[in-house]
C-alpha positions as CSV (number, residue, x, y, z in Angstrom):
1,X,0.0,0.0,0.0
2,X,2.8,2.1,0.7
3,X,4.5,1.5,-2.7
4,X,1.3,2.5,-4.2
5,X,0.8,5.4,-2.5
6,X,4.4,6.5,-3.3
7,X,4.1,5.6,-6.9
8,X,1.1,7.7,-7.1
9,X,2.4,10.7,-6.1
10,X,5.5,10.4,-8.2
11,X,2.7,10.2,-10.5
12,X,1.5,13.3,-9.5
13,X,4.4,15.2,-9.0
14,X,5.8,14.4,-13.0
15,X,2.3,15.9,-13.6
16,X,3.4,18.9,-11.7
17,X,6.1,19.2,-13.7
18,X,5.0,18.2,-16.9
19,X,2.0,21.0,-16.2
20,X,5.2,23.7,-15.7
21,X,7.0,22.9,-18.7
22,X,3.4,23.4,-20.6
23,X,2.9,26.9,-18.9
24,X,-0.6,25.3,-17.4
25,X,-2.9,27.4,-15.6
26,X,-1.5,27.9,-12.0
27,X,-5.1,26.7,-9.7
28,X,-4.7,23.3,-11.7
29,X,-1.3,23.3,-11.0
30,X,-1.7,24.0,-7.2
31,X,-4.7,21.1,-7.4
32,X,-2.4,18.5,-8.2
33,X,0.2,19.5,-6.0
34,X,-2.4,19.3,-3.1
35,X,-3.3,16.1,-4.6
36,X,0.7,15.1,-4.4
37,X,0.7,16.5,-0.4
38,X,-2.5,14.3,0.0
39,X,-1.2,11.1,-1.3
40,X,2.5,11.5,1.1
41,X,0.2,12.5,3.9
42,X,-1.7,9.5,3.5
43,X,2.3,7.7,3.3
44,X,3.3,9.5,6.5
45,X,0.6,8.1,8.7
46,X,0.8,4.6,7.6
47,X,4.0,4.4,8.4
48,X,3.5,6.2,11.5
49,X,0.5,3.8,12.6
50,X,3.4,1.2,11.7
51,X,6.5,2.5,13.9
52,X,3.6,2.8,16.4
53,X,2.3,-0.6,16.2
54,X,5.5,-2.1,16.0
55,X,8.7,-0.3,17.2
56,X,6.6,1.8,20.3
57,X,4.9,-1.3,21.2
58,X,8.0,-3.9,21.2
59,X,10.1,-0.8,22.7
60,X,7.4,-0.5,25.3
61,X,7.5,-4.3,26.3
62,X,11.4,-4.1,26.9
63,X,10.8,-0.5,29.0
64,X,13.5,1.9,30.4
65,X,15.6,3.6,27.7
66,X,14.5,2.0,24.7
67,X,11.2,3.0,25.3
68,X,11.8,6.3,26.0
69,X,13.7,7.2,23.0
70,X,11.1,5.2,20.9
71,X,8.1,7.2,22.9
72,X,10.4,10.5,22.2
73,X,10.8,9.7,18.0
74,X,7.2,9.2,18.1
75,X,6.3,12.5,19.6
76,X,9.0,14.2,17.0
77,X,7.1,12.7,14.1
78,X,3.8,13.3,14.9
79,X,5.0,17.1,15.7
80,X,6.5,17.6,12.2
81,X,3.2,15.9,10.4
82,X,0.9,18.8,12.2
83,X,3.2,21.2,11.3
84,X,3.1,20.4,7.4
């Protein structure tokens, strides 16, 4: 799912780029570029619902340090995805 999702927004973006190079009109430009930020969204919190799932969780289990850190990288991420 991930690979798809990527793919599709490399997709989008040679759109993007393609729509430059042809001097498109600049609102269906910024569509697809919100279509582009839509699809690596989407990326971003599967693999975030993933490190959670998996890394936080085991990290969790083992305690102390390792959790901590794990806890910590999962605050950072989720910070950086509300800013964007």
């Amino acid at each position: 799912q991930i690979t798809r999702l990527l793919k599709t927004a490399r997709g989008q973006i040679d759109g993007v780029l393609r729509m430059v190079d042809d001097d498109k009109y600049c609102i269906d430009i910024l569509t697809q570029i919100s279509a582009s930020n839509s699809a690596l969204k989407s990326v971003a919190l599967l693999l975030l619902d993933d490190h959670l799932n998996h890394c936080v969780r085991q990290a969790s289990i083992q305690g102390g340090e390792v959790a901590d850190e794990k806890l910590a990288e999962a605050s950072a991420a989720i910070a950086r995805l509300v800013k964007s």
